[in-house]
Steps between C-alpha positions, in 0.01 A plus 500: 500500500390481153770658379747290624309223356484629172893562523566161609312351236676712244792456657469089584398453056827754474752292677342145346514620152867681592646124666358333201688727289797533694566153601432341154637749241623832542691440854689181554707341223635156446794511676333716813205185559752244425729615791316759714504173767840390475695523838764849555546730348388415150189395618421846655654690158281344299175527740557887550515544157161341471390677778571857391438433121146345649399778704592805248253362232265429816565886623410615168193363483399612796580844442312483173199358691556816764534735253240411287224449769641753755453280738605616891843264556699646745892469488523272826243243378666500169831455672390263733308285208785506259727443778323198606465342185870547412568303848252262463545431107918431592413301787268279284728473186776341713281197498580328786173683704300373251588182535531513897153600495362237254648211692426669864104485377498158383582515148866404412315269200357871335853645598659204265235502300598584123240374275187590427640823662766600698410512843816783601409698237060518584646549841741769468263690296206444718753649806570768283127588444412532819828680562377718254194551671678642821617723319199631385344558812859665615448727214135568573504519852799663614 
């Protein structure tokens, strides 16, 4: 049992750092988070090139994490982990289940919201992070 906590801690700080990365720098341009949500198919072109761009710097760092700690991942829980994250990270960056779920919990104001913060944005990435931290247990568990 320890062990799978220690790889789902390593793997949990992994995936954070990795989205961080990923979602604000190295894997999504301009033109991908300006239209990743726009309806047909140039919505979806632009998403799935966010979405594999995302997860290869993600997959990297994971396998450098791996590698460098030999840690015990096994190909199914990296599979399913990656796997869900790719479906969940698309399914969240077409916005509309973001905002669905913002104004089904009371809080269409936070979903409009732009200033002090925007309220989509703190939302999508807290969805992501916890996302993120299926994942991790995937990874660890399976």
């Amino acid at each position: 049992m320890l062990v799978s906590a220690i790889v789902f801690a390593v793997v949990a700080a992994t995936l954070y750092a990795g989205h961080q990365v990923a979602d604000h720098v190295f894997g999504q341009s301009d033109k991908q988070a300006a239209h990743k949500a726009a309806p047909g198919w140039d919505g979806w072109r632009h998403l799935l090139g966010h979405i594999v761009a995302y997860h290869l710097v993600v997959v990297v760092m994971l396998a450098i994490a791996i590698v460098a700690l030999d840690l015990p991942v096994t190909v199914v829980g990296l599979t399913a982990g990656v796997g869900f994250s790719a479906a969940s990270h698309a399914l969240l960056d077409r916005r509309w289940p973001v905002r669905w779920l913002l104004i089904q919990t009371g809080n269409r104001n936070f979903a409009d919201r732009q200033a002090p913060v925007c309220g989509m944005y703190l939302a999508d990435q807290s969805l992501h992070a916890a996302c993120l931290w299926v994942s991790a247990l995937l990874i660890a568990c399976l």
